[in-house]
C-alpha positions, -999 to 999 in steps of 0.1 A, spaced: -406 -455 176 -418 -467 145 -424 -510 138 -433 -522 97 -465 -520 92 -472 -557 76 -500 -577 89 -517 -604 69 -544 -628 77 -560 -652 57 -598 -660 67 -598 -695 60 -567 -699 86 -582 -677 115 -615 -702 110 -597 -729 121 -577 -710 153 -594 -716 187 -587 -690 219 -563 -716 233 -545 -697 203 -538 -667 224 -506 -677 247 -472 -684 239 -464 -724 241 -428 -714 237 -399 -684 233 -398 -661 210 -367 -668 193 -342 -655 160 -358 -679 132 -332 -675 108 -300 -654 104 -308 -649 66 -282 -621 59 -254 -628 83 -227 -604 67 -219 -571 84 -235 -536 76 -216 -514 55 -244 -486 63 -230 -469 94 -193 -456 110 -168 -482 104 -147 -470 132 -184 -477 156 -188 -510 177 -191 -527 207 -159 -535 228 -148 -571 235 -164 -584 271 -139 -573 299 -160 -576 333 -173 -607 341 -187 -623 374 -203 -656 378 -240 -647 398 -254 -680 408 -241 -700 385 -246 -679 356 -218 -658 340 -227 -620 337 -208 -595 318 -203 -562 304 -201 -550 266 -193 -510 258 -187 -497 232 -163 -482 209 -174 -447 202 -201 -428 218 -236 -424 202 -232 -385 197 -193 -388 181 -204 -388 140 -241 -384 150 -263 -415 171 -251 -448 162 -275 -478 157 -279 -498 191 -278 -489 232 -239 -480 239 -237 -502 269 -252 -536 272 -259 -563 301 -256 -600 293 -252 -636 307 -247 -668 294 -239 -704 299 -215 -709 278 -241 -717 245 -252 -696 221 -286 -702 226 -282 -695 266 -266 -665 261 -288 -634 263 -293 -597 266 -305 -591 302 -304 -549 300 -295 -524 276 -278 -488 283 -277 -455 265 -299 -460 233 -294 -444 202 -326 -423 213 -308 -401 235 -275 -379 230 -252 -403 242 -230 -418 274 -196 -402 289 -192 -432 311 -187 -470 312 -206 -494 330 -187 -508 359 -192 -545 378 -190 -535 417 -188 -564 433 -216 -595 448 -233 -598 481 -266 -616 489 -264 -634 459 -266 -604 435 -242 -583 414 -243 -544 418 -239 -525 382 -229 -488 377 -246 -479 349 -242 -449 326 -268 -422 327 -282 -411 295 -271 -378 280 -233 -363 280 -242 -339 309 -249 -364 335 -211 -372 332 -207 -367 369 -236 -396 373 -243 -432 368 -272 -456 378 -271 -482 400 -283 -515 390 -288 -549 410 -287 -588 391 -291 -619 399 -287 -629 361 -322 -633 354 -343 -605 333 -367 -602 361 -342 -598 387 -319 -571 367 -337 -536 381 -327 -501 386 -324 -498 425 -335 -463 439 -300 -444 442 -277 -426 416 -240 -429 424 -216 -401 420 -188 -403 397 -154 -393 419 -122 -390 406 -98 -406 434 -64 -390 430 -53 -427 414 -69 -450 398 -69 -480 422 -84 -458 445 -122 -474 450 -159 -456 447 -177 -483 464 -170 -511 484 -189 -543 502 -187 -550 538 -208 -578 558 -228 -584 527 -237 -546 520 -226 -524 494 -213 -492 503 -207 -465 477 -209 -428 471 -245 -421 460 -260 -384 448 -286 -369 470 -308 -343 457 -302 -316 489 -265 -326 502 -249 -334 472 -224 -369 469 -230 -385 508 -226 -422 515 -251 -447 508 -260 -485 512 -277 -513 495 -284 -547 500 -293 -553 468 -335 -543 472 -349 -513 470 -357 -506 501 -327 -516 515 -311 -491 494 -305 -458 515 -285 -429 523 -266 -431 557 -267 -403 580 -240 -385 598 -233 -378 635 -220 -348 626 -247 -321 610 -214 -300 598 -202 -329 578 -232 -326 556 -210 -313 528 -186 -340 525 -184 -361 496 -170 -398 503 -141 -414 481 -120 -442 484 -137 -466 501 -119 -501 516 -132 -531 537 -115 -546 567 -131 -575 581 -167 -566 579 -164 -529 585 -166 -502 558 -144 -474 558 -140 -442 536 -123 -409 528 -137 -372 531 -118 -337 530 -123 -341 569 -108 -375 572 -111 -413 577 -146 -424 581 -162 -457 597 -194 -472 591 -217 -483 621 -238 -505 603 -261 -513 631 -266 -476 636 -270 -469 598 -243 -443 604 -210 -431 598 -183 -422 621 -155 -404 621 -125 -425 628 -97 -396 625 -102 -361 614 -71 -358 589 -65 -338 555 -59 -355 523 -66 -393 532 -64 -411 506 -54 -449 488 -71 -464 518 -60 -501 519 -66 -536 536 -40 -556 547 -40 -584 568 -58 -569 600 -49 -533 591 -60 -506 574 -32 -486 551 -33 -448 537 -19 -416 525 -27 -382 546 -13 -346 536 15 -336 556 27 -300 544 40 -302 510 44 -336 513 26 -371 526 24 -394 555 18 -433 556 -6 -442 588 -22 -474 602 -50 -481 618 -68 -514 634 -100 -496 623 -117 -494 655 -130 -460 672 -105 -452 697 -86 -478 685 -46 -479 675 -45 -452 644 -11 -437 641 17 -424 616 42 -447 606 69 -426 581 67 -390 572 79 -391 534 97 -370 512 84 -334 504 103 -333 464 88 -369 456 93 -383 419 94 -353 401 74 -368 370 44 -382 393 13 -368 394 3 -377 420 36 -387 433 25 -421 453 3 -441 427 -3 -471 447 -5 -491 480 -5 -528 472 -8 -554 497 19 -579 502 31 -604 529 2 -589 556 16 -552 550 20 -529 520 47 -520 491 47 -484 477 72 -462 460 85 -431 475 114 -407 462 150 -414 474 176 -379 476 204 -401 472 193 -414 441 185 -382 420 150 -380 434 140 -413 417 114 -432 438 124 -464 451 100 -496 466 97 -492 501 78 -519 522 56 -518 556 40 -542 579 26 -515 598 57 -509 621 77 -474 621 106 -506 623 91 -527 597 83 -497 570 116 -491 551 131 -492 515 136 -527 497 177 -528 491 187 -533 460 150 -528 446 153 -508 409 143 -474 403 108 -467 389 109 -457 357 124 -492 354 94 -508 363 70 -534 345 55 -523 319 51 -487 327 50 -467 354 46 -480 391 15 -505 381 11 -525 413 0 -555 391 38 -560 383 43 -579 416 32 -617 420 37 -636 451 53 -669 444 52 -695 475 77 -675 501 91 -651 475 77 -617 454 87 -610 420 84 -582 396 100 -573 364 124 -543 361 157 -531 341 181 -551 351 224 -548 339 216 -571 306 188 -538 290 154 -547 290 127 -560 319 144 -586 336 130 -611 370 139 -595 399 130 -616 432 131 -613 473 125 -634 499 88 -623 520 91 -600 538 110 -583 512 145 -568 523 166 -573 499 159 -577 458 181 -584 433 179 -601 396 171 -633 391 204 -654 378 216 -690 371 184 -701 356 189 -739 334 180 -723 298 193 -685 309 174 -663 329 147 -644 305 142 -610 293 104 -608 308 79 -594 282 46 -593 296 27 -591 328 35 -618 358 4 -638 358 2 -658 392 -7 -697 391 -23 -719 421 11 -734 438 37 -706 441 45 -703 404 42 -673 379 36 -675 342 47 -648 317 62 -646 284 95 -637 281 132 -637 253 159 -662 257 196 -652 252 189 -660 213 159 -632 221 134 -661 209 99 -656 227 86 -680 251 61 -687 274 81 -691 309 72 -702 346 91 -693 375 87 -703 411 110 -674 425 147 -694 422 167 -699 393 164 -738 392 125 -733 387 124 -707 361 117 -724 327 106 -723 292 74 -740 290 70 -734 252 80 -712 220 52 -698 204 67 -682 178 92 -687 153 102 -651 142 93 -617 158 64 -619 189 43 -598 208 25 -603 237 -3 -576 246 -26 -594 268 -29 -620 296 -49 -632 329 -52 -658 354 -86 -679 358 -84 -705 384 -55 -729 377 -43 -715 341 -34 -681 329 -44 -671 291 -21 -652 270 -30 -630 235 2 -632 216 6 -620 181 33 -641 158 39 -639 122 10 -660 111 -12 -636 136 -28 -636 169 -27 -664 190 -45 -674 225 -26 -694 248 -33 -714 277 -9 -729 303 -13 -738 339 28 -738 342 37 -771 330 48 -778 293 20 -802 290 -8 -780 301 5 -753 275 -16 -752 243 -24 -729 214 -61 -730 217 -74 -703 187 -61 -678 165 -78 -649 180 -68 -621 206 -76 -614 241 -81 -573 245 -59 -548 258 -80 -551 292 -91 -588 292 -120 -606 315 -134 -637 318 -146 -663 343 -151 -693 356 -180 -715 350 -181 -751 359 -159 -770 336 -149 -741 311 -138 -706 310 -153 -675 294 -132 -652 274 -138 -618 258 -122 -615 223 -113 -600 195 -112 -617 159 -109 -590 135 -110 -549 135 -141 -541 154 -151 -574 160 -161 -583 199 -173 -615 207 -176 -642 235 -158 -676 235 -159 -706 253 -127 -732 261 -125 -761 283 -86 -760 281 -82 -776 251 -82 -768 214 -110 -787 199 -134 -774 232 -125 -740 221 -155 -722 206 -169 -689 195 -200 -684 218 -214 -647 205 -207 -623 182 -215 -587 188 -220 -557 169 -232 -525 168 -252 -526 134 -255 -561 115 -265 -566 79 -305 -572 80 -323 -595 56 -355 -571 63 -381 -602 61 -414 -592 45 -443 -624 56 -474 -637 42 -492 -670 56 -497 -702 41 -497 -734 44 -487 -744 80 -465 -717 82 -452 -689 60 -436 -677 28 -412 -646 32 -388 -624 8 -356 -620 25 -322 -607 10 -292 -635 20 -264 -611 7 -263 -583 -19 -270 -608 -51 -292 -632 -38 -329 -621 -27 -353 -645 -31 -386 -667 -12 -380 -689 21 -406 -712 40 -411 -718 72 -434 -736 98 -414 -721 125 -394 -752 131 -377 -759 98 -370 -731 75 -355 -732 36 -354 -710 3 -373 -719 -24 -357 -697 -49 -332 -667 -53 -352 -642 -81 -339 -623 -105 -303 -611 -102 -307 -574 -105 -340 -575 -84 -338 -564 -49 -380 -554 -43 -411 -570 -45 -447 -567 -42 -468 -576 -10 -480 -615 -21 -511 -627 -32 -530 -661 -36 -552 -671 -63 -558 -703 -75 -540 -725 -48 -508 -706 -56 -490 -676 -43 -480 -651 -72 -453 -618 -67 -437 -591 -82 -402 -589 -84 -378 -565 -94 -362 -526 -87 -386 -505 -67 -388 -470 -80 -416 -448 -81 -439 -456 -96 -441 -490 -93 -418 -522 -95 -395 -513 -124 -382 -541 -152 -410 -564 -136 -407 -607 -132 -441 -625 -120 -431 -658 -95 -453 -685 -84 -449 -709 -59 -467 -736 -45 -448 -737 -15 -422 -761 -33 -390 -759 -48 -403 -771 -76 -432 -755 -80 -416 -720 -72 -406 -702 -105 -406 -671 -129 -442 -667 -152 -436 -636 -168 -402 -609 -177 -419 -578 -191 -399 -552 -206 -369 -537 -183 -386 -502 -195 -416 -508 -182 -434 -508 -150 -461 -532 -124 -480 -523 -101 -515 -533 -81 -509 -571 -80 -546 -587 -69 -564 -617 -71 -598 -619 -85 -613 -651 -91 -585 -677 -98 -561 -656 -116 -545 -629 -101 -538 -593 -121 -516 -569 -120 -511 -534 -139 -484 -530 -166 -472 -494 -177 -449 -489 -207 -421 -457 -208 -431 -424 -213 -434 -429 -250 -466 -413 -256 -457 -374 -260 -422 -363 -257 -418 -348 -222 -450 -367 -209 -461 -385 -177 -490 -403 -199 -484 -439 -209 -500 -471 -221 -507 -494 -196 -532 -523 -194 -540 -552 -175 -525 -585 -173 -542 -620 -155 -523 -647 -148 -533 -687 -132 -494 -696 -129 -487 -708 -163 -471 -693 -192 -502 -701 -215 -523 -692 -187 -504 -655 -188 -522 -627 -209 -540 -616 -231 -535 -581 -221 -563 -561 -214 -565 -524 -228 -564 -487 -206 -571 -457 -218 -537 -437 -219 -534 -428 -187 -507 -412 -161 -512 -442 -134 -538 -469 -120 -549 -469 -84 -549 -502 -67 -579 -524 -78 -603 -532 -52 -626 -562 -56 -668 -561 -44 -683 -592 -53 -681 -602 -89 -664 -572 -98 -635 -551 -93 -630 -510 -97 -598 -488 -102 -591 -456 -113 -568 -438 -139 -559 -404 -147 -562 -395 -183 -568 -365 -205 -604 -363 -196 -597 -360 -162 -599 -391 -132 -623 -421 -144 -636 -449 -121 -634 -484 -138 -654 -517 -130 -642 -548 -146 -650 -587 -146 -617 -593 -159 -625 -592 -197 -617 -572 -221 -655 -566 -224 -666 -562 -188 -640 -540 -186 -660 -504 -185 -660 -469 -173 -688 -462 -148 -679 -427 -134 -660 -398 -134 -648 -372 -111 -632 -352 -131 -599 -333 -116 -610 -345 -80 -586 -372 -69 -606 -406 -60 -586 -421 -31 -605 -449 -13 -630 -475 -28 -651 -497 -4 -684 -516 -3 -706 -519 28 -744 -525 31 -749 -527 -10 -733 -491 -19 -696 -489 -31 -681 -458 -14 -657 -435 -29 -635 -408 -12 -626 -379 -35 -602 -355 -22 -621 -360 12 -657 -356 3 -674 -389 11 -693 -399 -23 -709 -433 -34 -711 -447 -71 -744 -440 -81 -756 -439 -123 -782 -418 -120 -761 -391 -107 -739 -365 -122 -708 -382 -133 -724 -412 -119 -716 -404 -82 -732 -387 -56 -718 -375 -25 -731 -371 9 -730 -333 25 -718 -323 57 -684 -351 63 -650 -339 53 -608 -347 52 -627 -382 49 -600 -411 53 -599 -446 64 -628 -460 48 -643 -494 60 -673 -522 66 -686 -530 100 -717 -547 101 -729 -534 70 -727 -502 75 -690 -478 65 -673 -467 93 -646 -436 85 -628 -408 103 -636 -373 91 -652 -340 102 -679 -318 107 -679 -292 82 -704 -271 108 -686 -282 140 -654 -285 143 -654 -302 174 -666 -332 157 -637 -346 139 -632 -386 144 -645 -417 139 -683 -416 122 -705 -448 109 -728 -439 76 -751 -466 54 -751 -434 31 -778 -411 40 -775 -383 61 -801 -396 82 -783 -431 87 -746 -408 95 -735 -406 133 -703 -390 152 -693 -419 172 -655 -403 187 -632 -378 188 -607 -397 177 -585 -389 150 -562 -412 128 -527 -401 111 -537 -384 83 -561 -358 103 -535 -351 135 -506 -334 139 -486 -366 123 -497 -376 88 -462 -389 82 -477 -423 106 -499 -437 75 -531 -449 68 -550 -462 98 -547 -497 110 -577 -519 112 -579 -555 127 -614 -574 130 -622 -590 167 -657 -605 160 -683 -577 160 -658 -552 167 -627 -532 150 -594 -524 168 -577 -498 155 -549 -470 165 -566 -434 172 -552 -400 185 -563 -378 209 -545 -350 218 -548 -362 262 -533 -393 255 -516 -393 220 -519 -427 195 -532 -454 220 -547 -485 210 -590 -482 206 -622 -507 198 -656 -498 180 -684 -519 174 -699 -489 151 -718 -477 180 -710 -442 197 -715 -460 234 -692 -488 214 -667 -472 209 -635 -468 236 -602 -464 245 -592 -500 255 -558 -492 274 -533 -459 275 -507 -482 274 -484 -446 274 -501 -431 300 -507 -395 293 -499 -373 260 -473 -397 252 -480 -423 231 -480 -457 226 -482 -459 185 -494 -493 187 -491 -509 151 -487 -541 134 -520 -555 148 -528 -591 136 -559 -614 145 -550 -644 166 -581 -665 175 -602 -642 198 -575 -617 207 -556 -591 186 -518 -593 190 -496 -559 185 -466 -539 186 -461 -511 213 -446 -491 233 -454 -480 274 -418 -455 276 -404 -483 301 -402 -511 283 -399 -502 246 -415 -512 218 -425 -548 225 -454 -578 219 -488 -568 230 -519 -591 231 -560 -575 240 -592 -597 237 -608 -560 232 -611 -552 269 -590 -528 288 -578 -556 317 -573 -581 284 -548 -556 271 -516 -565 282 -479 -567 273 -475 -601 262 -440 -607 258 -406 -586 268 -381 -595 238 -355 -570 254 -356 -555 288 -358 -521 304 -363 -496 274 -339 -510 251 -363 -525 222 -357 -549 193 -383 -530 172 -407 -561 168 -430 -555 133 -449 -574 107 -465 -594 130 -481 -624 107 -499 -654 116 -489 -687 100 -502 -724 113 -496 -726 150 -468 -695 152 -465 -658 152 -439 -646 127 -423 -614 129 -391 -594 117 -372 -580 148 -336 -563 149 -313 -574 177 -284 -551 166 -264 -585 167 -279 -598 135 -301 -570 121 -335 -574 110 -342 -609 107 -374 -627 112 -382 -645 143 -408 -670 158 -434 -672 189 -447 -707 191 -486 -702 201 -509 -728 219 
């Protein structure tokens, strides 16, 4: 991973910094969400899905966010696939607590999964990275805190139940019990109590069972129970074993009602309903041998066994009625298991085919929607235990045509929507008799749909699209308590919770928008609490200190980029430049001022160039100087109190030419103050000035080949000193009285008395990274005689005054040039910088110019993988970073230059998931950086500092 590599300093501010400067006096935190549109860069048809599994873990709301496509569909998509969150309802408390499948890897096949609480944590399934662990997911524990969200030591297996409601994991006596992946066996049964080392595989009394893979697992009481190809299985949890309760073939849809245990088992061609009380020895039997030639559309034929009135409901075929299945009941009698009278055939139920959810127990009565003689779903309703069914009739307003999904309300009522004889839709409530089934409101004037509801504590929530769009109900069954309460849409699978006085809803508002709101039950305490999305628009922050804070450029939307201010509390734009620009020069300050570059970036420079100037002011923030739209800047500096810049007409030399006019330009801020010009030689291009003292050098390219410059910034101190002829100069510096010069990577110094007036010093070569320590240069290069000394080497320009201090290598002489220039930050009498060796990669280093001096200070990768550290910035007496130790992703690092003082500071994101911290810049009291959450882009963002 790669961070931006702007750091800036200014000396007069780190003067005034103590060490209490070191620690964070508060969060790091999203500054400013400049550019708040979304991106138009990636997949339109990628994004995260609305929040659909929630659970409250001491007293904080966790939940789920997927998302739409996986990362490998039209190549990775920007952001981790799966994502852990919690919240309190706010914006500001809600926050990213772990982050699944990155965009590093090929991708997810799975969702995450909620499994249920015990000892105040939540157990997560999450998704292993890459499409061939498809069979595999990771097993999380939270109690809605960052530091307690952690893998726990197991992997679980994915089964596939021969139903859906049939369960992978279950919790008994405060203990989850799932089917976990063991490296030897295979899928066996595990448990955890939510630690690690109370997360382990359970043995078998059986070694010939070793084999067996568990699925569908149940709870009765405090017991855990589960299926294998051998039979039904209990757990002894005091044992930490499993036993078998029944050897039988084909168990399966194990299910708890009242003090019984309900399931399937293979009986020849067909299926057999048993019972059990769940103890060893204990009363397990066969109730009803069912039909061989079940429903001849099922796969499997029996979809579900849901609970009802202390037994179980089901559909099995019925002969007499063209092999059509029909609802049968049990309460775990051969007497008392039987089919429902009257009860409708299946294809006629709900809202498809035999979904359990369709029933809802009102008071002493069941009902469930099915076809009825009028067309359409209509309420059918029985008496518990059901005997006898039969359409609902005689209601006050006309019994309805039911639309959606019975939602269940605290005091025997159901809530639903539903057509009147007129077919107007309504939202209805129904208490299981005629007299008590009632409109509560009409939400919708022409044609309605309902796609989505559920019930949270004493109200139900309905998405229901009308002609004006989609609506969000609320009711808790009486017409009072039923409200519209936003014009936004619950998903097609919707989740939320409670939490304290209000309720949190996944939504949608758009195409492909997800987000999290907040409702107290009425309209005006309805609220959007978090958007989410899979790539943002980013306002790419680029910072420089001053002040008590800092100035940055940031781009709001596609027409307005332009200078903000911050002190990290209150933040404002001083100005929006010129309309067409979009790019801009690193700042400068001369003169009390701060001076820019503004407009296209194109090589070589910044193309149909403005100047701006600020004070730090609105008002005293405005354009200098337009220059042609032909021409070209470049090399903004400050040299005395002016700064200067390099301006480059068109190619209008020689037809067909890269030679052009340029010159140099000084500005102090003012129109008057701007120009005169000075004169260059015709040249192809200027290098980037570099000021020693009084003075400052650059070189051109002209006809005569390359020519080192020295200027005071008039016309007549500006002079040509030396010349290198066809040999590139690259990097001017001055230490210990000598300007050094590297020339296509011999080390040289300027020197008049010598050819071309510069001499260069044998032996060093692929010389880079030129700079002062203590007088003396300090570069990486190597030994033209021994090749085992290439790295870091201190000179004062004679050979006898050059030592080998490392073998450490930057970018440019490693296997990865493609990194940059090396990366220096000053720590009193010493340099930190980023070196490479090939046993532990790019790692973070410090040299005080000495050969004993100089040392790895941490392998914060350990090993050959590295670390990259980058962005370093000088805070007090410690060096703050970027990097990244493979766990915990790029992140905020902190080192007073010893190996115990280095040290990840602060987590923005946890686990590997990373919000790419860079340009890490000091300004007053605070450490401003850009960061990209995926949720708002890059945007810059704030650590207050003691």
């Amino acid at each position: 991973m790669k961070t931006s590599r702007r750091a800036a300093l200014l000396a007069s501010l780190l003067a005034c910094l103590g060490p209490a400067m070191a620690a964070p006096a508060g969060t790091a935190h999203l500054l400013l969400d400049v550019n708040s549109g979304p991106s138009d860069g990636h997949d339109r048809h990628t994004g995260y899905l609305p929040p659909a599994q929630f659970a409250t873990v001491q007293g904080r709301a966790i939940f789920l966010v997927g998302s739409y496509e996986d990362g490998a569909a039209y190549g990775p998509a920007p952001g981790p696939q799966e994502t852990l969150w919690r919240s309190d309802g706010t914006p500001a408390g809600t926050e990213l607590l772990a982050a699944f499948c990155t965009a590093d890897y090929e991708g997810c096949d799975q969702r995450g999964r909620l499994l249920g609480q015990a000892n105040g944590v939540e157990f997560v399934a999450v998704p292993e990275n890459g499409f061939r662990n498809d069979d595999r997911m990771e097993l999380w524990r939270t109690d809605g805190t960052r530091e307690g969200t952690y893998r726990l030591p197991a992997e679980i297996c994915v089964t596939y139940p021969y139903n859906e409601n049939g369960a992978g994991e279950t919790i008994a006596g405060g203990i989850l019990y799932f089917a976990g992946r063991d490296a030897v066996l295979g899928c066996r049964p595990w448990r955890s109590d939510g630690t690690a080392a109370g997360t382990e595989r359970l043995e078998s009394r059986r070694p010939e069972d070793a084999d067996r893979s568990p699925y569908d697992f149940a709870t009765l009481g405090d017991k855990a129970f589960f299926a294998t190809s051998s039979g039904l299985w209990t757990v002894d949890s005091r044992a930490g074993a499993v036993r078998l309760l029944r050897g039988l073939p084909g168990v399966r849809l194990i299910t708890s009602a009242g003090s019984r245990l309900f399931f399937l088992s293979a009986m020849g061609e067909g299926e057999a309903l048993w019972v059990s009380d769940g103890e060893i020895g204990g009363d397990t039997r066969q109730l009803r041998a069912l039909p061989e030639d079940l429903c001849r559309d099922c796969d499997p034929p029996i979809q579900f066994l849901k609970p009802l009135a202390g037994g179980v409901v089901f559909l099995v075929a019925d002969p007499g009625h063209n092999f059509d299945s029909r609802l049968w009941r049990s309460d775990g009698t051969e007497r008392g298991t039987y089919p429902v009278v009257g009860a409708p055939y299946p294809g006629h139920f709900g809202d498809g085919y035999f979904v359990p959810e369709i029933f809802a127990e009102a008071g002493s009565r069941v009902l469930f929607s099915a076809a009825g003689k009028k067309g359409g779903k209509e309420l059918w309703t029985a008496a518990l235990p059901p005997v006898t069914a039969a359409p609902l009739a005689g209601c006050p307003a006309g019994c309805p045509i039911v639309t959606s999904r019975l939602r269940p309300l605290p005091g025997g009522k159901v809530v639903f929507t539903g057509r009147d004889s007129r077919l107007t839709e309504a939202l209805w409530v129904s208490d299981g008799t005629a007299k008590g089934t009632l409109p509560l409101s009409y939400p919708c004037q022409g044609p309605c749909d309902s796609s989505a509801s559920l019930t949270l504590g004493s109200a139900a929530y309905f998405s229901i699209e009308d002609a004006a769009g989609p609506a969000l109900w609320r009711t808790d069954g009486t017409r009072e308590g039923t409200v519209l309460l936003a014009r936004v849409a619950l998903p097609f699978h919707p989740g939320g919770t409670l939490l304290g006085d209000q309720v949190l809803l996944g939504v949608s508002n758009g195409v492909r928008i997800s987000e999290l709101w907040a409702t107290d039950g009425s309209p005006a305490g309805t609220r959007r609490v978090r958007t989410f999305a899979r790539a943002a628009a980013s306002s790419n922050p680029a910072f420089f200190p001053f002040g008590d804070g800092v100035l940055f450029t940031a781009t709001q939307d596609e027409s307005a980029f332009g200078w903000w201010r911050s002190d990290g509390t209150s933040t404002r734009r001083l100005t929006s430049f010129c309309p067409t620009c979009f790019s801009s020069t690193q700042p400068v300050t001369a003169g009390g001022l701060v001076f820019t570059l503004v407009g296209r970036l194109e090589d070589p420079g910044i193309n149909a160039p403005h100047l701006f100037r600020t004070d730090g002011t609105r008002e005293g923030t405005r354009e200098v100087l337009a220059l042609d739209a032909d021409s070209f800047a470049q090399s903004l500096f400050a040299f005395g109190e002016k700064v200067f810049f390099v301006r480059c007409g068109p190619d209008d030399v020689e037809p067909e030419s890269s030679f052009r006019r340029c010159d140099l330009w000084p500005s102090d801020g003012t129109s008057a103050g701007t120009g005169p010009p000075i004169a260059l030689p015709i040249t192809t291009g200027v290098s980037p000035p570099v000021v020693v003292g009084g003075s400052f050098y650059f070189t051109l390219f002209t006809r005569d080949g390359f020519l080192i410059y020295q200027s005071d910034g008039t016309p007549a101190g500006t002079r040509r000193i030396a010349s290198t002829g066809h040999s590139t100069p690259q990097e001017i510096v001055a230490a210990g009285g000598n300007v050094f010069v590297a020339v296509e990577g011999a080390l040289g110094f300027l020197d008049a008395a010598a050819p071309g007036g510069v001499s260069f010093l044998p032996g060093i070569y692929s010389v880079t990274g030129l700079t002062e320590l203590g007088g003396r240069l300090l570069l990486f290069g190597s030994d033209g005689l021994d090749p085992g000394r290439a790295g870091l080497w201190s000179t004062d320009g004679t050979l006898e005054g050059t030592r080998f201090l490392a073998p450490v290598l930057p970018e440019a002489l490693t296997p990865y040039p493609f990194l940059g220039p090396p990366e220096w930050a000053r720590l009193g009498s010493r340099l930190i910088f980023r070196g490479w060796d090939p046993e532990r990669g790019f790692e973070l280093w410090a040299t005080d110019g000495t050969a004993e001096g100089t040392v790895l200070l941490k392998d914060i990768a350990p090993g050959q993988t590295s670390s990259f550290p980058d962005s370093l910035v000088r805070v007090g007496d410690q060096v703050w970073l970027t990097a990244d130790d493979g766990d915990h992703g790029r992140e905020l690092w902190v080192t007073d230059g010893t190996p115990d003082g280095t040290r990840l500071a602060v987590e923005l994101a946890p686990g590997p998931f990373s919000l790419e911290p860079g340009s890490l810049t000091l300004g007053g009291g605070s450490l401003f950086f850009s960061a990209d959450s995926l949720f708002n882009g890059r945007e810059p963002w704030v650590l207050p500092l003691q």
